[in-house]
N, C-alpha and C positions, 0 to 999 in steps of 0.2 A: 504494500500500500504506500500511497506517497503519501507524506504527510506536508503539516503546514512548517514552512522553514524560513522565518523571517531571514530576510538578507539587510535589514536596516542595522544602520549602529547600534551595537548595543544600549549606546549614551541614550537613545529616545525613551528612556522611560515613564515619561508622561504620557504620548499620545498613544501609545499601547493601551494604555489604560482609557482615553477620553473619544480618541475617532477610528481608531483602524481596524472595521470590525467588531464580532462583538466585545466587550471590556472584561466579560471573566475568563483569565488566561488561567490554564491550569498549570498547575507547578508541577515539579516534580516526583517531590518528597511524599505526594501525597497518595496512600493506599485506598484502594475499591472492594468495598464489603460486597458486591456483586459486578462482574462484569456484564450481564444481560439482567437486569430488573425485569422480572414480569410481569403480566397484568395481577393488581392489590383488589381484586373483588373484593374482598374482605374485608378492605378498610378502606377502601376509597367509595365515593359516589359522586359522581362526574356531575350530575345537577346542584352538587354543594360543595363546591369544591373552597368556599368562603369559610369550612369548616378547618380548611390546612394554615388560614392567615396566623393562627396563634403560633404554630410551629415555624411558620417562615419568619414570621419576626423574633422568634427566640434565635433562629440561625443567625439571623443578619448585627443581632444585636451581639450576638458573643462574637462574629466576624469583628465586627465594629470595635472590638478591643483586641484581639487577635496579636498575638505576640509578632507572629508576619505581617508585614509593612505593604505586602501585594494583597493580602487577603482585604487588611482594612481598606485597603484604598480602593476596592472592586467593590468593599460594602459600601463604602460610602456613592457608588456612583449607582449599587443596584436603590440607596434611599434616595434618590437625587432624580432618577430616570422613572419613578414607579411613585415620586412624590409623596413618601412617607414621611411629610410633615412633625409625626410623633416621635422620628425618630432624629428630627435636626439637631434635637441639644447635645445629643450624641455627637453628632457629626462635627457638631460646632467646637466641643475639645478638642479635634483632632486639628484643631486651626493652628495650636501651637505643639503639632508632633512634631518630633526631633527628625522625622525623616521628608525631604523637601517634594518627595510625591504625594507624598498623605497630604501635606499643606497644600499643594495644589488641587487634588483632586477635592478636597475638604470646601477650599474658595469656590470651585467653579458650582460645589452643591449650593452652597449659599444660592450664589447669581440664580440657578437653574430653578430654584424655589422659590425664590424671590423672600429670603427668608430675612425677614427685615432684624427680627432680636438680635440678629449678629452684625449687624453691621460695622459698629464702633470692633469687634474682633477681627474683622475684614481691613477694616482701616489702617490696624498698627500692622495688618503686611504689606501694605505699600511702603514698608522700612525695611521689609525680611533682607538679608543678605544675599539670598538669590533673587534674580530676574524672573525665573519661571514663574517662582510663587507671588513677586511683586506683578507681573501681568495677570497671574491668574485673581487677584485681589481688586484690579481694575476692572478686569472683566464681570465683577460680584457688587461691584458697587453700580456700574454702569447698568445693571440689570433691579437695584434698587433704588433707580430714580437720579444717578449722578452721570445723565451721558455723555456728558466730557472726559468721564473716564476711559472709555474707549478707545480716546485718541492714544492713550500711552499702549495700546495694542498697537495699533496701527505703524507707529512709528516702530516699536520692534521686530514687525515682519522686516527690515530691513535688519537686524541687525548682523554684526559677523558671524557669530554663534549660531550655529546649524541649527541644535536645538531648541535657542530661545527663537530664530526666524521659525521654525515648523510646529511651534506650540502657538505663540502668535498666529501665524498664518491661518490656521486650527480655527482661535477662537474669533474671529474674524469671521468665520463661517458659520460661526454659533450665534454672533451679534444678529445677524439677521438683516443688516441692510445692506438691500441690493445695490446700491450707489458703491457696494465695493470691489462689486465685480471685477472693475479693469485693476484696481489695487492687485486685484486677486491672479488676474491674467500676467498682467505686470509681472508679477513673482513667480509663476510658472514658468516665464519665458527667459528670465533672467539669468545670465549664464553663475553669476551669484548664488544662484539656489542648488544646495545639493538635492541628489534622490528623494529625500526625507521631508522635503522641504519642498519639490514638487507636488509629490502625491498629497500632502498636505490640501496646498491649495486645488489640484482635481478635486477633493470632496467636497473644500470650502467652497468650492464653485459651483459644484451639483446641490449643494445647500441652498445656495441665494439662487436655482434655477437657471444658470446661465448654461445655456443650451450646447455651449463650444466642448464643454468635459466630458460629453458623449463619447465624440471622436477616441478621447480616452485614456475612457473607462471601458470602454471596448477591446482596445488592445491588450487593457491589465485583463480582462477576461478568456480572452485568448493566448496567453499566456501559460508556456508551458511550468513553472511555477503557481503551485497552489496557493504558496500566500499573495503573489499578484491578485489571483482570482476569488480571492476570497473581500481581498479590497475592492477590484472591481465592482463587484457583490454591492458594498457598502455605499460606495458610491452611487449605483444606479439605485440601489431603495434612495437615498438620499433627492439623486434628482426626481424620481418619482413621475417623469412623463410616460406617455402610451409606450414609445418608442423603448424607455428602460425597462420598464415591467416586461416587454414583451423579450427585452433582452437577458432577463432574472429568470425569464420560464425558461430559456434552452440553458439553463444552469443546474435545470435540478433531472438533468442527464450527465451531469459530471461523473469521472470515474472515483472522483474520491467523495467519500462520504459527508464530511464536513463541508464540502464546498455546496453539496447537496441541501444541505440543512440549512447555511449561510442562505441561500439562493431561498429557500423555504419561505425563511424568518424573515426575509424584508419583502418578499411579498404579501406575507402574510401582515408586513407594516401599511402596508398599500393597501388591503383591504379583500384582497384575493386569496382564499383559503386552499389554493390548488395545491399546496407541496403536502396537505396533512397525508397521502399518500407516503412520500419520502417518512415524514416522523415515524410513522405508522410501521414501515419497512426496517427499522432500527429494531424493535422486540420481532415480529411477525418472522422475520428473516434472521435473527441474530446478528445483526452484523457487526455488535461488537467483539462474537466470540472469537478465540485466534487471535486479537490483536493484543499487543503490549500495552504494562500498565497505562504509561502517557496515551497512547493515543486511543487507546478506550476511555480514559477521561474527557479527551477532548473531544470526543464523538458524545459521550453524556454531556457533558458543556451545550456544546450547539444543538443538541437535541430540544435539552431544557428551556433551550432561547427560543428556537423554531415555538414550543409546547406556546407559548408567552404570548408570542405572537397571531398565531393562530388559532388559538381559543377554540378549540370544537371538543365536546365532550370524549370523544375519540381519543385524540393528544393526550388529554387532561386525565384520562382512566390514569397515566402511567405517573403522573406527580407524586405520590405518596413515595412509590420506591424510589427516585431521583430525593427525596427528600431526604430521606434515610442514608440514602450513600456515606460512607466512609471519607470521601473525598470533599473538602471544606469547599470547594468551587464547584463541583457538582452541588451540592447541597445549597450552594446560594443564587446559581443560576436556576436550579428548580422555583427557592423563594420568588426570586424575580418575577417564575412566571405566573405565580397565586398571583403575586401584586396585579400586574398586569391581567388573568385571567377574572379577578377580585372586581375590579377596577368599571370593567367592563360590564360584570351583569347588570 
C-alpha cells in the first residue's frame, strides 16, 4: 500500500495541524485495541447517536491536557472546528503552553469562535517571542472585532521565513476577504515562495473562491504522490465549485485508501453523501486488516473524518468502536465526528 509521505519541511509544524488536510495526524507511539472495529449493535443506535457526546467530550477534554503537544493541539482544533464553546476555557490555558504550536493553534481557536473572554489572553501574544504565535494572535483579535489586525498577517506572507510566509499565507485564506486574492496569487507566483508556501496559498485561494487554483489543484490530484492528492482533496472541498466536487468524485476511485476517505469527507462537506459507500467498505471489506500499526491508524483517522462528514446513520453505526480505540487520535477524530454528527440533527 502506499501510504501518505509528507515531503514538506519538517519545520511546518503549524499548518499540519490548521490547513493540509485533515488536522488529526496520527503519531506513532500510539497502539490499536482493534484493527477492524465492527459493527456495536449493542451499544450503538445510529438515530441517537447524541447519546456518545458525553464520551466525546470526556476524550477531547483529557486530549486537551494530554502530556503530547500534537495531541492537544489536534484537541484544540477538533473544539474550534465543531464549536465546543464549553470547552474554550480549556483551550484558553493553552494560550500560554510552553510549546509554540499549542499557542498557535490555541489563538486561531479563539479567532474561529469568536470567543471574546479571551481576548485580553490573545492580546499579550502579540509580544510572544515567536512570529507564528504573534500572527496567529492577530488573526484572533481581527476575528473579535479588531480588523486592522489583519494587516500584520498580510505583511508577513512576505516575510523570509518559509514558515512564518506559509502560516500567514494560510491565514489569509481563513480571513475570508476576497480583495486578497491577487495578494494571494502574488505569493504563488513568487519565485520567493518555497513548496510550502505555495500550496499554502493554492488552498488560500480555493478559500476566497478564486477560480485560477483549479488548474492546480488538479495537478496535486494527479499526482503520483499521495500526500499531493490528499491536499489536492483539501483544496477542491475548499473551493467547492461544480467543477471541484465533480473532481472529489473521480477520487474516491483512488488506489489508496485514505485518499478514498479524504475524497469522501469533503464531499461529504459539500453536501453530497456519495462516498458513505467508501466508509462503508473500511468494516464491510476489512480493509484495515494486513496493514501496519500506522497506517491502520491512519485509515481509522480519515475514516472517522469521512463518518463526521457524512452523517448517515450507516457511517455512524461504526462511532462507538472508533471511540473506544486504543489510539488517542482515533478516538478524537471519532469525537469530532459526534460533534459534527450532534450538530446537525
Amino acid at each position: 500500500m502506499r501510504t501518505l509521505v509528507r515531503k514538506a519541511d519538517s519545520r511546518v509544524f503549524f499548518t499540519w495541524l490548521v490547513a493540509l488536510s485533515p488536522m488529526l495526524v496520527p503519531g506513532c507511539n500510539e497502539s490499536l485495541k482493534s484493527s477492524n472495529p465492527g459493527r456495536f449493535t449493542s451499544h450503538s443506535n445510529p438515530g441517537r447517536v447524541e447519546t456518545l457526546e458525553p464520551q466525546a467530550t470526556e476524550i477531547i477534554e483529557q486530549a486537551l491536557a494530554d502530556a503530547d503537544p500534537r495531541i492537544r493541539a489536534n484537541a484544540v482544533e477538533v473544539v474550534a472546528s465543531t464549536r465546543q464553546i464549553n470547552l474554550m476555557p480549556k483551550v484558553q490555558r493553552l494560550l500560554t503552553d510552553d510549546v509554540v504550536p499549542v499557542r498557535f493553534t490555541a489563538a486561531l481557536a479563539v479567532g474561529d469562535t469568536e470567543y471574546v473572554l479571551a481576548r485580553k489572553a490573545v492580546q499579550r501574544l502579540l509580544k510572544d517571542y515567536d512570529e507564528n504565535v504573534r500572527i496567529a494572535a492577530a488573526y484572533a483579535l481581527g476575528k473579535l472585532w479588531v480588523p486592522q489586525s489583519f494587516d500584520v498577517i498580510r505583511r508577513a506572507v512576505n516575510s523570509k521565513d518559509q514558515t512564518i510566509r506559509a502560516n500567514a499565507t494560510m491565514l489569509v485564506g481563513k480571513i475570508g476577504d476576497r480583495s486578497d486574492r491577487e495578494l494571494l496569487f502574488r505569493t504563488l507566483r513568487s519565485p520567493d515562495s518555497g513548496d510550502k508556501v505555495r500550496l499554502q496559498a493554492v488552498e488560500a485561494m480555493a478559500r476566497l473562491g478564486d477560480k485560477r487554483a483549479y488548474a492546480r489543484l488538479w495537478a496535486m490530484l494527479i499526482s503520483a504522490f499521495a500526500d499531493d492528492r490528499a491536499m489536492g482533496i483539501a483544496g477542491m472541498g475548499a473551493l467547492g465549485t461544480e467543477e471541484a466536487k465533480n473532481a472529489l468524485i473521480t477520487m474516491l476511485s483512488d488506489d489508496v485508501p485514505e485518499i478514498r476517505l479524504a475524497a469522501a469527507e469533503h464531499l461529504g462537506m459539500l453536501g453530497d453523501r456519495v462516498g458513505e459507500a467508501v466508509v462503508l467498505d473500511v468494516f464491510d471489506k476489512k480493509l484495515t486488516a494486513g496493514l501496519d500499526r500506522q497506517d491502520r491508524e491512519r485509515v481509522n483517522v480519515r475514516t472517522a473524518l469521512a463518518m463526521g462528514r457524512i452523517g448517515t446513520d450507516a457511517v455512524t453505526e461504526f462511532l462507538p468502536g472508533l471511540l473506544a480505540d486504543e489510539s488517542k487520535f482515533v478516538r478524537m477524530a471519532a469525537a469530532k465526528a459526534v460533534f459534527q454528527r450532534t450538530a446537525n440533527k
